[in-house]
N, C-alpha and C positions, 0 to 999 in steps of 0.2 A: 527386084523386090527387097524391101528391108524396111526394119522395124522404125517407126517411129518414135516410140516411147520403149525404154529399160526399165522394168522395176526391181531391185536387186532387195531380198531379206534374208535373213539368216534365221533357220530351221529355230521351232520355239524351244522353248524353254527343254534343259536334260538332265539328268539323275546330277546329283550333288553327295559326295561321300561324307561331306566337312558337315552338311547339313541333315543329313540323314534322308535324303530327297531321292528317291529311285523311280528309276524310269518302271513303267507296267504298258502292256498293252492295251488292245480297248477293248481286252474281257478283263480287266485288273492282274492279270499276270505277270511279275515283276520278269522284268528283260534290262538290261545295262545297255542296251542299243536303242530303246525306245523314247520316247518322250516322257518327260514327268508329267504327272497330274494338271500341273499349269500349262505345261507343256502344248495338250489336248485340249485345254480348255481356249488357250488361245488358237488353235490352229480350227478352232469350229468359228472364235471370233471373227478372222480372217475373211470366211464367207462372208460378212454383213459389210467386212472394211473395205472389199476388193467389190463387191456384188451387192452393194445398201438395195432396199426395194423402196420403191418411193421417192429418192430421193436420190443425188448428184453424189460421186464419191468427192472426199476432201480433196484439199489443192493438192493441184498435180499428182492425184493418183488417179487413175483410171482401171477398168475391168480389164484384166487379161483378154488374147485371143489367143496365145499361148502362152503354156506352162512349164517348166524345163524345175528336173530337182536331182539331186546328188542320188547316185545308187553308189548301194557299197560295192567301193571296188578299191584293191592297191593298200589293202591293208585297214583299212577305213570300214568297220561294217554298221554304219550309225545308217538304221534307218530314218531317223527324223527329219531329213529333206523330204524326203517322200510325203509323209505323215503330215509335216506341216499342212501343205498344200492338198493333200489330199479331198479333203470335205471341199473345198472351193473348186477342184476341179470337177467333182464330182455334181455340185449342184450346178454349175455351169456346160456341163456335159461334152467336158475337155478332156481327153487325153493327156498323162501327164509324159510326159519326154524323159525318160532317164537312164538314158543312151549312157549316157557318161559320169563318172566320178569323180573323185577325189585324184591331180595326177595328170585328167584329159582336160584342163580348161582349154587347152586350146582349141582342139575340136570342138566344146562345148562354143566357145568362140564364132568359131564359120558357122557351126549351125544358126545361131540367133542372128547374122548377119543376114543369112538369106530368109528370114521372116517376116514378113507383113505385119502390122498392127503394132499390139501393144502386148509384150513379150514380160512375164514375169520369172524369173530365177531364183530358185531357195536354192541356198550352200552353204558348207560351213564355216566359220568365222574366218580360219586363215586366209585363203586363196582369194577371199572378197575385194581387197584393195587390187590386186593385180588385174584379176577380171575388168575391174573400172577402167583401170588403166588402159590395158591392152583394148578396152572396146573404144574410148574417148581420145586415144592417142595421147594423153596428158599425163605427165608423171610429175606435175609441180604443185596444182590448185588441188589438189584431191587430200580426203583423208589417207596418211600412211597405212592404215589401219583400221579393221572393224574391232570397235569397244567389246571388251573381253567381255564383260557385263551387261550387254546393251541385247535385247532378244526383241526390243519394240522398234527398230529401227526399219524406215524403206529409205533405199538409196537409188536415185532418179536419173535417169540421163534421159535427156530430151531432143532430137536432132533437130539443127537446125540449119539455116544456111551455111555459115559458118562453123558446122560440126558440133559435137555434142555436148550439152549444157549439164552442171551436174547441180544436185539438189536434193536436200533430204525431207524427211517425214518423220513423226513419231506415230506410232498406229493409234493408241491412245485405246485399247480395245480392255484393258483386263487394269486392274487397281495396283500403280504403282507407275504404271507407265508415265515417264516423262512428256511433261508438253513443247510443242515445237519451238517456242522461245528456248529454250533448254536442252534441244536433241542435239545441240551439235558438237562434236566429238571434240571439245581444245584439245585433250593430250595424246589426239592422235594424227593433228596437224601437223608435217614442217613447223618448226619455231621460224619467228622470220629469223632472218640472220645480220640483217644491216637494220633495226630499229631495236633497239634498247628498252625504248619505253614499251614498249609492244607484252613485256613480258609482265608487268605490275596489273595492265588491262586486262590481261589473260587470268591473272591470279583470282582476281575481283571478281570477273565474271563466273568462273568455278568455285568462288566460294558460296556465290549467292545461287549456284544450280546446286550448290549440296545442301544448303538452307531449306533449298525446296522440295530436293528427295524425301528431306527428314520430316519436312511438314505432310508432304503424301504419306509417309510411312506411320505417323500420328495419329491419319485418318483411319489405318485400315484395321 
């Protein structure tokens, strides 16, 4: 048995000191491990993005049939993997798996290996590229890196004959979220290294995704 479908996101939104943004819990009690205010807000969103009623979810995401989230452990005591996912596993009436931390990807590894269906994972920003890695076997076509800035983001492996396909999403759930023409990470690609011109297209295309942050940002 193994999964079919990966969906990898990174826990929502967290306390900001530069911004004055602090994490509370979900009686408003300020905690530095919790999620901010958007934080919550997106992680109630999540139910409707992962679990829509009525209707099909977006490309290539699908409902979990399990749910796997970071507990604190190894120095790390950010509940927000947890929390993220919490509301979705909860209307879905899923147990959340949080066996492992910050530290055990590996472990975290084997387990989702030997799971059926359609397997979702919260964790935090670091360890995210490596996990792809080490699940897809591919250390070249992938982003080096989850966007320091990026909380809207799902990162997709798809299995397939040929082993596992990678592919992203923007969740698009809360005002400000990037749309899919736009989610994709350039500067945390590989640069090629034998195309020259590669890097002017590059330039172009990140200027007109910051044209477009700035125009969301206009809106809100």
């Amino acid at each position: 048995m193994a999964p079919t479908k990966i969906m990898l996101i990174r826990h929502a939104e967290k306390p900001d000191e530069k911004t004055n943004v602090n994490g509370v819990d979900e009686a408003g009690t300020p905690n530095p491990h919790q999620l901010s205010v958007r934080g919550w807000q997106r992680a109630g969103a999540l139910v409707r993005f992962f679990a829509p009623a009525g209707h099909a979810c977006a490309k290539n995401i699908e409902t979990p049939s399990a749910i796997f989230a970071a507990r604190p452990t190894n120095g790390a005591n950010s509940l927000r993997p947890l929390n993220t996912v919490a509301p979705l596993a909860a209307a879905l009436g899923i147990e959340v798996n949080h066996d492992f931390g910050r530290g055990e990807e590996a472990a975290l590894i084997e387990m989702v290996k030997n799971v059926g269906g359609t397997v979702l994972i919260c964790w935090g920003q670091d360890p995210m590229a490596e996990i792809v890695r080490q699940i897809s076997q591919n250390a070249e076509t992938l982003p080096q890196a989850w966007p320091k800035r990026r909380f809207d983001l799902v990162w997709v492996l798809d299995r397939g004959n040929n082993g596992w396909r990678f592919s992203q999403a923007s969740q698009l759930v809360l005002p400000g979220d990037i749309p899919p023409s736009y989610a994709t990470p350039l500067d945390t690609v590989a640069p090629c290294q034998s195309h020259q011109h590669c890097y002017p297209i590059m330039a172009a295309v990140g200027s007109e995704r910051i044209a477009m942050q700035q125009k969301f940002a206009l809106l809100l």
